[in-house]
N, C-alpha and C positions, 0 to 999 in steps of 0.2 A: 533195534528191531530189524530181523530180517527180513526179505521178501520173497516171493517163491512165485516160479512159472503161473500158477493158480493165480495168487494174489497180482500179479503186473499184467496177466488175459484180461481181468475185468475194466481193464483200460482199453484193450487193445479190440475193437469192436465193429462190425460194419455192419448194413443192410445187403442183402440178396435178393434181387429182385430172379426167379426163379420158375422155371417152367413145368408143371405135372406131364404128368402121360397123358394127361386129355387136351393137355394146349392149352390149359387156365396157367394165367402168371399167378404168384402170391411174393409176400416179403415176409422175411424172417431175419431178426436181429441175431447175428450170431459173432461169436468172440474166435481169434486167433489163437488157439494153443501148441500146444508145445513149444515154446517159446525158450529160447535159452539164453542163460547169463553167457556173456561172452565180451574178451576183447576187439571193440568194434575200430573203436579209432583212438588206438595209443596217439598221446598219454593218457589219455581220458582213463573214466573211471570204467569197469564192467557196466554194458547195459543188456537188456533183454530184446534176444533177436527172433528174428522170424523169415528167413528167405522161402518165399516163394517161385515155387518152380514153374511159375507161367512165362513165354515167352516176349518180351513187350512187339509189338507190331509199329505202333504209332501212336504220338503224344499231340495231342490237340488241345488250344482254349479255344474254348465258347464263351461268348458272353452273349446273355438272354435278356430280352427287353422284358417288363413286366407283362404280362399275358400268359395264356396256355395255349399249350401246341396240341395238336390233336392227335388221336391214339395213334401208337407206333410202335415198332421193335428196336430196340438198338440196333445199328448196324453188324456188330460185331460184340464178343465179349470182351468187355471193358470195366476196368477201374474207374470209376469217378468221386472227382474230389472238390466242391466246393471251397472256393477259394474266397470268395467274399457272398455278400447277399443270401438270401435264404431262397432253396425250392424245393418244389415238395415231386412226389414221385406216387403214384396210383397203378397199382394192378387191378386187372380183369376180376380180383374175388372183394375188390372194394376198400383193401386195405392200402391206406393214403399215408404214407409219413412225410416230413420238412425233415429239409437239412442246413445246415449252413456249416462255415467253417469249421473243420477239427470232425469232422463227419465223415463218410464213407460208404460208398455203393458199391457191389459187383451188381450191373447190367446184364441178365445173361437169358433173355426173352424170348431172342432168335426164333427157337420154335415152338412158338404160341401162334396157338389157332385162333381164326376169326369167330367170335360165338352168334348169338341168334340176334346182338344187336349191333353186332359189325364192328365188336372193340377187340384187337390185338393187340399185344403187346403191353404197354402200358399208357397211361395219359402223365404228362409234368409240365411243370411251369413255374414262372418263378412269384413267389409270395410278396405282397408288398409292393410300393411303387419304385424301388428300385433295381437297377440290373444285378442281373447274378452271372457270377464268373464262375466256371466250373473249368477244370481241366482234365482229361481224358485219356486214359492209358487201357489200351486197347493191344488184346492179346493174340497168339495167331493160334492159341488151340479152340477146338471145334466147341462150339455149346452143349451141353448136356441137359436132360431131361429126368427128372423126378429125385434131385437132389439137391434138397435147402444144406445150404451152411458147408459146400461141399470144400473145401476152401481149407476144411480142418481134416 
């Protein structure tokens, strides 16, 4: 059985956490495509790739004590990547997902407006009584506005 760019995207998947024209965050689950079979690392076998073209800035862990942090913007647009532990991630329209290991965010909130009950950005925290580790790859291009899933 063969496999095709299609068929190996629906692995290949993050969360967007993403800012409209009006300064409301929302999240959108979206998949990595155009993905190519390639030789990545002879002798290995072909696998399916994806280079993106973002710049990396800075690589950071966090590790979170169980609680939640209060609304905020990510600093920068950033990759993040739980590494152990489960935490979940809330935008300004209500939509709350959990992550844990083998999961994926782009953070890209920056310019989200305060609304009428003083939440920007987003609310997260980590699920459960234990820490969550997340690690942080953060880009040096500017945030954009009113583009889920921009990534593809």
């Amino acid at each position: 059985m063969t496999s095709s760019s299609t068929d190996a995207a629906q692995f290949a998947v993050y969360w967007h956490l993403w800012t409209d024209t009006d300064g409301i965050t929302h999240q959108s689950k979206c998949r990595f495509d155009k993905l190519e079979l390639k030789n990545f690392a002879p002798p290995a076998k072909d696998l399916w790739v994806r280079r993106l073209a973002a710049e990396p800035e800075d690589i950071t862990i966090l590790v979170l004590q169980p609680g939640t942090l209060q609304w905020h913007r990510n600093p920068r647009p950033q990759w993040i990547v739980p590494l152990s532990g489960t935490w979940f991630v809330e935008s300004m329209d209500g939509t709350r997902v959990e992550m844990g290991p083998g999961e994926l965010s782009f953070g890209e909130d920056q310019l989200a407006r305060e609304d009428a009950n003083g939440r920007a950005g987003h609310l997260s925290g980590v699920v459960g009584e234990a820490p969550c580790v997340l690690m942080l790859i953060q880009i040096q291009d500017p945030p954009r506005q009113g583009l889920a899933c921009r990534i593809d």
